[in-house]
Structures are given as structure tokens and as C-alpha cells.
C-alpha positions as a Markdown table, in Angstrom:
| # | Residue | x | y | z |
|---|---|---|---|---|
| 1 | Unk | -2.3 | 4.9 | -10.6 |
| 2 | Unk | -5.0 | 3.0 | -12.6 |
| 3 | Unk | -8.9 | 2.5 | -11.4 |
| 4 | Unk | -8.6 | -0.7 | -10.0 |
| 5 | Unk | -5.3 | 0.5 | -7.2 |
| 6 | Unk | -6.4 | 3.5 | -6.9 |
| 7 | Unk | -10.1 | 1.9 | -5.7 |
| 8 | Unk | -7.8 | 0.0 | -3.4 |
| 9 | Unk | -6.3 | 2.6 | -2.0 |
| 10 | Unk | -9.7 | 4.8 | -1.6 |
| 11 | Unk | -11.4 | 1.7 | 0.3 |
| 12 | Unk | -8.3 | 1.6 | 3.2 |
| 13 | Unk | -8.3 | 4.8 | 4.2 |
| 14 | Unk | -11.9 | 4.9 | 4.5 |
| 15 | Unk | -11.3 | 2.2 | 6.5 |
| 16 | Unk | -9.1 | 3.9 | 8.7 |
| 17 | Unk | -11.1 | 7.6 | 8.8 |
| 18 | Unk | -14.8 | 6.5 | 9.0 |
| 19 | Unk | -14.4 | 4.5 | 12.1 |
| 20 | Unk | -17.4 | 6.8 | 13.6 |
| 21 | Unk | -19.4 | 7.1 | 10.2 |
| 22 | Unk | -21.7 | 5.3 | 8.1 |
| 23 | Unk | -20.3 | 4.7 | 5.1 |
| 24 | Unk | -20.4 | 2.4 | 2.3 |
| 25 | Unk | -18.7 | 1.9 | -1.1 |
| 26 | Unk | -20.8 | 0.5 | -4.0 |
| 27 | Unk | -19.3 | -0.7 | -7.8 |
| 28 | Unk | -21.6 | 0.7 | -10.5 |
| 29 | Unk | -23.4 | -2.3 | -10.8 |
| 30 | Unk | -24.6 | -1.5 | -7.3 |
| 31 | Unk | -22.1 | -4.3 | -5.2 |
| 32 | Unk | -21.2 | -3.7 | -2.0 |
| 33 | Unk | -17.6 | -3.3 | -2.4 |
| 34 | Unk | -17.1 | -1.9 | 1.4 |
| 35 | Unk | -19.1 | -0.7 | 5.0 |
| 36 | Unk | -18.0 | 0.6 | 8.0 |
| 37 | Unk | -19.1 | -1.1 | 11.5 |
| 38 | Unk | -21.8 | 1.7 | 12.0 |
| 39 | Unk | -23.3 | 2.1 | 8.1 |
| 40 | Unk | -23.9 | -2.0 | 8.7 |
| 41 | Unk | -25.3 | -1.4 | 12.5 |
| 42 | Unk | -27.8 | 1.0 | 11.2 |
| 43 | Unk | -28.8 | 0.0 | 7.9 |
| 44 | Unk | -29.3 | -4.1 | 9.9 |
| 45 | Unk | -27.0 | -5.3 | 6.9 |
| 46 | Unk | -24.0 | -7.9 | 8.2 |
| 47 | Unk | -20.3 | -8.1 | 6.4 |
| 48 | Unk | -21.9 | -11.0 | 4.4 |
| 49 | Unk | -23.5 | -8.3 | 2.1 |
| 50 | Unk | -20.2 | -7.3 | 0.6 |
| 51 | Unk | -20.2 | -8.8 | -2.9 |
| 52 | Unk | -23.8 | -8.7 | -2.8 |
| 53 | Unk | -26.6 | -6.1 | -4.2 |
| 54 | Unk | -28.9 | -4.6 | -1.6 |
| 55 | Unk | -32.0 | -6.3 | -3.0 |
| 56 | Unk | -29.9 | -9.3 | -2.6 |
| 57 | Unk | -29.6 | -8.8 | 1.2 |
| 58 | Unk | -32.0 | -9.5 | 4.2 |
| 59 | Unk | -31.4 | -5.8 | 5.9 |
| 60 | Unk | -34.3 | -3.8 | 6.9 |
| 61 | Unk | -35.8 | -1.3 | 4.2 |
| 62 | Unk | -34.7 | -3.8 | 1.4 |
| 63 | Unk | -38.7 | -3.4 | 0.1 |
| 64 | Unk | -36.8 | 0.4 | -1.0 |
| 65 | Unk | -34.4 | -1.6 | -3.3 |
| 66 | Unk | -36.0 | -0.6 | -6.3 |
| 67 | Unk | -36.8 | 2.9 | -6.0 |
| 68 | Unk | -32.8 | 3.1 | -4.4 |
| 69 | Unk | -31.9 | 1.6 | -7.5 |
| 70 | Unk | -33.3 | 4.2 | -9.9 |
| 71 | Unk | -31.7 | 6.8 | -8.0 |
| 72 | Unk | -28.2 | 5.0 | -7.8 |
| 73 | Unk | -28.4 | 4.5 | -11.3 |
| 74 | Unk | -29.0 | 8.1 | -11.6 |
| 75 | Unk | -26.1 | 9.0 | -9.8 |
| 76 | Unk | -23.9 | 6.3 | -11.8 |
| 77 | Unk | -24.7 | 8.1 | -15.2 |
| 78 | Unk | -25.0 | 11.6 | -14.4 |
| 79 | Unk | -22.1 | 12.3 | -11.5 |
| 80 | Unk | -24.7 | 14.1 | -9.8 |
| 81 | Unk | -25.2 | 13.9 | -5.5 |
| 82 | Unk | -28.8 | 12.5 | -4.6 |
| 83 | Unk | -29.9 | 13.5 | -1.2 |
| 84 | Unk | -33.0 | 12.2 | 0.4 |
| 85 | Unk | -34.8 | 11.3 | 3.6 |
| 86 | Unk | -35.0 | 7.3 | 4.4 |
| 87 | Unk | -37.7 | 5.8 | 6.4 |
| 88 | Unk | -38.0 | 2.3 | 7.8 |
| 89 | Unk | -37.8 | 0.3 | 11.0 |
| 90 | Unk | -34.8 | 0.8 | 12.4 |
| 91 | Unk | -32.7 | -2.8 | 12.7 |
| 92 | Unk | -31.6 | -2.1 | 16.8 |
| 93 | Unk | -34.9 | -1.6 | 18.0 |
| 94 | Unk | -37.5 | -2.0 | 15.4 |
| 95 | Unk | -38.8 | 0.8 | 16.1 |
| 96 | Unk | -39.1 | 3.0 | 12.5 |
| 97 | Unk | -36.8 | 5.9 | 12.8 |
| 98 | Unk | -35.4 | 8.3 | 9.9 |
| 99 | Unk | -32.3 | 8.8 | 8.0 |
| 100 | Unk | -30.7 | 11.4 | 6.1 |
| 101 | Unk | -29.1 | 9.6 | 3.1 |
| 102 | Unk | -26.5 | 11.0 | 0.5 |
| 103 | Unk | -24.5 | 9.0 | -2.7 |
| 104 | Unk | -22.7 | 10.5 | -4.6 |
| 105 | Unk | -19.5 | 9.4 | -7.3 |
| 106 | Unk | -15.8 | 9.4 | -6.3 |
| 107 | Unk | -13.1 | 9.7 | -8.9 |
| 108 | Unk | -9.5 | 8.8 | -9.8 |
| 109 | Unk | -7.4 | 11.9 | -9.4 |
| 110 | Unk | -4.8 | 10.5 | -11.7 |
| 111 | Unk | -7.3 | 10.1 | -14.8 |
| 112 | Unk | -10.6 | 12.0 | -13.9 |
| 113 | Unk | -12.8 | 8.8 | -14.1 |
| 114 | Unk | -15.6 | 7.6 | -12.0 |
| 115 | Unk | -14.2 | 4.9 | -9.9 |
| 116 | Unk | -17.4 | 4.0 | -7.0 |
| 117 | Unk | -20.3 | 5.3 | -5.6 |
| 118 | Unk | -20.4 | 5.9 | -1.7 |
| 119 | Unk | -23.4 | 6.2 | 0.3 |
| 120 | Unk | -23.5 | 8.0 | 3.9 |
| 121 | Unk | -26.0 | 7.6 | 6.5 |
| 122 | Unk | -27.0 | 10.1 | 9.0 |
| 123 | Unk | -29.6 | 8.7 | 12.0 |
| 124 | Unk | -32.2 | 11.9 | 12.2 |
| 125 | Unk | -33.1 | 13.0 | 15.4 |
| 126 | Unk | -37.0 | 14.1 | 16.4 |
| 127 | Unk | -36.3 | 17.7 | 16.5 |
| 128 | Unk | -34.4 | 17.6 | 13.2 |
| 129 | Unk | -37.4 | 15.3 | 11.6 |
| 130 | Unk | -39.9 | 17.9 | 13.0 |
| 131 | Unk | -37.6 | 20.3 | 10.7 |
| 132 | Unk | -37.9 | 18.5 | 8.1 |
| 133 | Unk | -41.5 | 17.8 | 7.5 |
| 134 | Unk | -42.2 | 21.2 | 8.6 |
| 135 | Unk | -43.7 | 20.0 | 11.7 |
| 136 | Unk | -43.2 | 23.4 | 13.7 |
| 137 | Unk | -45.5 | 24.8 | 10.7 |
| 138 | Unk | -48.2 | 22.5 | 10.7 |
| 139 | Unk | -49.0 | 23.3 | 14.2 |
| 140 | Unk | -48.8 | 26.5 | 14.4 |
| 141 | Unk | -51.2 | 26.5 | 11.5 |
| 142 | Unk | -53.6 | 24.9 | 13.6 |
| 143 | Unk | -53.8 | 27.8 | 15.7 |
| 144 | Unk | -51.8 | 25.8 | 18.9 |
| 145 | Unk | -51.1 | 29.4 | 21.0 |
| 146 | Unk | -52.2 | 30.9 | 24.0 |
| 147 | Unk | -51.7 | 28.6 | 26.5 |
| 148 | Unk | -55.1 | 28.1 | 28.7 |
| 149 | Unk | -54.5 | 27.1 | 32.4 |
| 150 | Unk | -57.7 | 25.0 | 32.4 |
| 151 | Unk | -56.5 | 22.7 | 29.8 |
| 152 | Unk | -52.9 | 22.8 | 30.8 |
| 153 | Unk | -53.3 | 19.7 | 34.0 |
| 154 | Unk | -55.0 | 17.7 | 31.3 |
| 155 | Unk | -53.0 | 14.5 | 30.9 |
| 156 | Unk | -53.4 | 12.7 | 27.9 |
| 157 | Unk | -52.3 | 9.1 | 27.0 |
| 158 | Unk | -50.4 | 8.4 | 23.8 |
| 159 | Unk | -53.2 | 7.1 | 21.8 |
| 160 | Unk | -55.7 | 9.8 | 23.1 |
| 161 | Unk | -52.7 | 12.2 | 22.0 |
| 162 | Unk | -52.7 | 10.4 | 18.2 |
| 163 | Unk | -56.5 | 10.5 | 18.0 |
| 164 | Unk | -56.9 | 13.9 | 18.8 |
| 165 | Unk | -54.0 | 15.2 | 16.6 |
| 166 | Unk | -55.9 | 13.3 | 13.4 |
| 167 | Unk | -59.2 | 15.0 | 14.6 |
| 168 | Unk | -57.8 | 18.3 | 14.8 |
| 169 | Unk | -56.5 | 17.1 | 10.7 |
| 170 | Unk | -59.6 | 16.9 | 10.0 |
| 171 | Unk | -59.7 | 12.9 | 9.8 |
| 172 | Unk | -62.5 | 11.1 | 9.9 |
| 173 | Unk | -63.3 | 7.6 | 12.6 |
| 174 | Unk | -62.8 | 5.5 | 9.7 |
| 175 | Unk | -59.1 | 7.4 | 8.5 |
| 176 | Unk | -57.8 | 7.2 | 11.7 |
| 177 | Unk | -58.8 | 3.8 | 12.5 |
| 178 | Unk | -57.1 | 3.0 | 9.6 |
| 179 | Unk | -53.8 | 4.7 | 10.4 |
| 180 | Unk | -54.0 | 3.6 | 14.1 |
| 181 | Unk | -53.6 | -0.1 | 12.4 |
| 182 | Unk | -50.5 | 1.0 | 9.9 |
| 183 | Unk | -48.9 | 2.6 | 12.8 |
| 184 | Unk | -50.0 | -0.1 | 15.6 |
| 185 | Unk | -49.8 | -3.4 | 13.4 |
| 186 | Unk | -53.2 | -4.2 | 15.2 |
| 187 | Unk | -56.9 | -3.8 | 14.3 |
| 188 | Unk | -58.6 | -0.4 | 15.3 |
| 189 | Unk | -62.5 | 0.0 | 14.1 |
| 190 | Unk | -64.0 | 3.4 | 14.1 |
| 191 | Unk | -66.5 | 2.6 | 16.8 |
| 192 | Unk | -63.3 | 1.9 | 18.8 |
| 193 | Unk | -62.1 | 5.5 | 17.8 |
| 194 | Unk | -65.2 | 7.0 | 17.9 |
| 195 | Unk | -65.5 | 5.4 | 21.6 |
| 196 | Unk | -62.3 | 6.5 | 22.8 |
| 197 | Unk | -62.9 | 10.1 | 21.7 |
| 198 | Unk | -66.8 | 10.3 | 22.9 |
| 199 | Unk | -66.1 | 8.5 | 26.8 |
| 200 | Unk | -62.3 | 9.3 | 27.5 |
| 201 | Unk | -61.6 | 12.7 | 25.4 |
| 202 | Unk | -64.9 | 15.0 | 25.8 |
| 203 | Unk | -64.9 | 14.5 | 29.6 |
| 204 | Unk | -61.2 | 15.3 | 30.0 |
| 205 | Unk | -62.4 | 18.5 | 28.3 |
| 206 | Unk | -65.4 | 19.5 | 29.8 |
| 207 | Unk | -66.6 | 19.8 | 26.2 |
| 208 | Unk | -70.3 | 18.6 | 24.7 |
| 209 | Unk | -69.2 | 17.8 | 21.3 |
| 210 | Unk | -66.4 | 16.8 | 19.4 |
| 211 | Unk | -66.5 | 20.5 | 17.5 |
| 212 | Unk | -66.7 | 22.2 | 20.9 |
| 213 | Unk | -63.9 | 19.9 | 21.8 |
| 214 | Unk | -61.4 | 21.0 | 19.3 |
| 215 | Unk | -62.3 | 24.6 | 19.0 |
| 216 | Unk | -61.2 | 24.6 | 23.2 |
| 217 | Unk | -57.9 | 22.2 | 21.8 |
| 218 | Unk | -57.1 | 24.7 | 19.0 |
| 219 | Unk | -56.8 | 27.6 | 21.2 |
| 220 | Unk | -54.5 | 25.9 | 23.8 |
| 221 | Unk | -51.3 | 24.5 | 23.4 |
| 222 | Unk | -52.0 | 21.2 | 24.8 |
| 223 | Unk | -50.5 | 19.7 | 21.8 |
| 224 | Unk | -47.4 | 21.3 | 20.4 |
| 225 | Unk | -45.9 | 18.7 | 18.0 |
| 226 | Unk | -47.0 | 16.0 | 16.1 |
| 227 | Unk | -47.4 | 12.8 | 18.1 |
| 228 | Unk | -43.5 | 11.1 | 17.0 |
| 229 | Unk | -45.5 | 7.7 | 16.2 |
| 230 | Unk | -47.6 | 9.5 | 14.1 |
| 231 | Unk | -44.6 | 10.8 | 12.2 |
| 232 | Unk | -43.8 | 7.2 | 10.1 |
| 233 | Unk | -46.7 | 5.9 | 8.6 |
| 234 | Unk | -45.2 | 4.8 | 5.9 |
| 235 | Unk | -41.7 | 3.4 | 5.0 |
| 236 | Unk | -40.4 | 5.0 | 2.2 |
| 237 | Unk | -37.9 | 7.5 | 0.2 |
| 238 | Unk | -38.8 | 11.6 | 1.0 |
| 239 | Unk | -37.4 | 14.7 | -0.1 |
| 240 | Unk | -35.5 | 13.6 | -2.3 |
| 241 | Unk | -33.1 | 16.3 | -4.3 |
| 242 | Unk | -29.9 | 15.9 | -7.0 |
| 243 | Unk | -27.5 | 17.9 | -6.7 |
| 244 | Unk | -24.2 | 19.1 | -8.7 |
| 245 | Unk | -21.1 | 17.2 | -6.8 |
């Protein structure tokens, strides 16, 4: 069976076997030669992008085209599987979520030869990203054990949560103004920080300073992940790793 039927042939029974998977088929000049109902749902692409590049489309993440276009073309010209970790605002609720992403070559059995690249995309859960960015290390490295009573009825809202996790990093007013605004998409100063953290934080603690503050944090367990807005700063391409196929 030659490239072109056997490509054919390849594309319909994906069709009919990746019903509950996302899944795409690319040429090797990186056209959209198939997707499956759920690759197109999470990746906010529509059926209009077969025949199309990626950077051609108007799906979320297409700011990535260019570094998922060096590592396509890696895969094109060396057979090998690239694995990696995709961040961007997820298409169904905008809200920026993380995938696991693999692409790899498939071949004609009758000949050997490359035929299409396919691309698979996994949704990540919180507890798997937490595994992933080594999460459960990073907080026990900041000494997050024996739980205290005293500070275990303190309630904390989300951004007094985020604030306090950057201190406890080590970040200054100024950083995590700054990173409140990335992750917020609206302005934070670091007198707005620095207010939030001397008026609402120190009392809930009974503390006098911000030192005293997070030397009583660091021995409780008050916080024991990373706050999951904090966890996508930045869009982008992680952990990424080629492997043999």
C-alpha cells in the first residue's frame, strides 16, 4: 500500500478509535491533516483549521507556534517523540490550565517511511501539576510541618493566600506586585501589597513584624501547596524531553 492510502487508511480508524482522545494528525509541513472532537475542544481550534498551519489559526496558545514549530520540525527530521508540558488559557473557560503534550512520527508498515506526525493532548489535573513542578518539594522545603492549633482557625482569602506564599519565597512588595498583575490582568502597587500584608495579614497572626510573621507561618502548615493561581504565570512550553519512539 503506498504513502498516500495507507495515510488514508491511518486517518479513519483514528477516526473511529479516538472518539474519547485528543488527537491530531499533521503533514510534515506542519498541516492539519485531521482532529478529533476533543483535541479541537481543548486546544479552542474549530474543523476550519484542517488544511491550515497552527500559526495560521486563531486557537488559544497560537503565541507558542514558533517554539512548537522547532520542536515539530525536530520530530519530522529525527523520528524522535517530544514530550513536554503546555501552558495557556484554556479555550472553555479561559482560565489557564496545563497540558501534557506528545508528537511523535507514524510510518507505513508496507515501506518503513515516515508518513505524518500526530500530536496527543492530555488535560493535567492540579495534583498531577503539583507533581510536576515538584510542588510537594517546594513546600516541604519551606519547613510547612507541625501543625499549630493557634494558626490552624486562621482563614485566609485567596489573595492574602498568594501574598503570603511569595513572602514566604522570599519576594519583595515590588515582585509580587508585579506578579499579582500577570496573574490578575489588573494593576497591583507595592504599597497595595505592602498594605494588605501590614493591616490584614499581621493581625490574623498576632505577629509584630513581617519576619515574626513568617517564622510563626513556616512552622505551621497553614499553607500546604502552592496557591493553583500562582502556578501559571506564564504561558509557555515546560519540561520538555525527546525521546527514542
Amino acid at each position: 500500500m503506498n504513502n498516500k492510502k495507507w495515510l488514508e487508511y491511518y486517518i479513519q480508524c483514528l477516526q473511529v478509535v479516538s472518539a474519547d482522545k485528543a488527537v491530531a494528525v499533521y503533514s510534515f509541513d506542519f498541516k492539519f491533516l485531521y482532529a478529533s472532537e476533543l483535541y479541537l475542544r481543548l486546544s479552542g481550534a474549530t474543523t476550519e483549521i484542517i488544511g491550515k498551519r497552527f500559526q495560521d489559526s486563531s486557537a488559544p496558545g497560537v503565541e507558542l507556534a514558533g517554539e512548537l514549530y522547532q520542536i515539530s520540525q525536530i520530530v519530522n527530521e529525527t523520528g524522535k517523540k517530544a514530550k513536554f508540558i503546555l501552558v495557556y488559557p484554556s479555550p472553555i473557560d479561559q482560565i489557564k490550565k496545563c497540558f501534557r503534550f506528545e508528537t511523535y512520527r507514524v510510518y507505513n508498515p508496507y515501506n518503513g517511511e515516515p508518513i505524518c506526525r500526530v500530536g496527543e493532548i492530555y488535560e493535567l489535573n492540579l495534583e498531577a501539576v503539583n507533581q510536576l513542578f515538584n510542588v510537594t518539594n517546594l513546600v516541604s522545603n519551606l519547613n510547612l510541618s507541625d501543625l499549630s492549633n493557634e494558626l490552624n482557625s486562621v482563614e485566609l482569602s485567596s489573595r492574602e493566600q498568594e501574598i503570603l506564599f511569595l513572602l514566604l519565597l522570599g519576594k519583595s512588595y515590588k515582585e509580587i506586585a508585579s506578579i499579582l498583575m500577570k496573574v490578575h490582568k489588573k494593576p497591583y502597587s507595592a504599597s497595595t501589597v505592602s498594605s494588605i500584608t501590614m493591616r490584614q495579614l499581621l493581625p490574623k497572626f498576632s505577629a509584630h513584624s513581617v519576619r515574626n510573621m513568617l517564622a510563626k507561618v513556616s512552622q505551621s502548615r497553614i499553607l500546604t501547596t502552592i496557591p493553583p493561581s500562582l502556578l501559571f504565570i506564564e504561558n509557555g512550553i515546560h519540561l520538555l524531553e525527546f525521546t527514542e519512539e
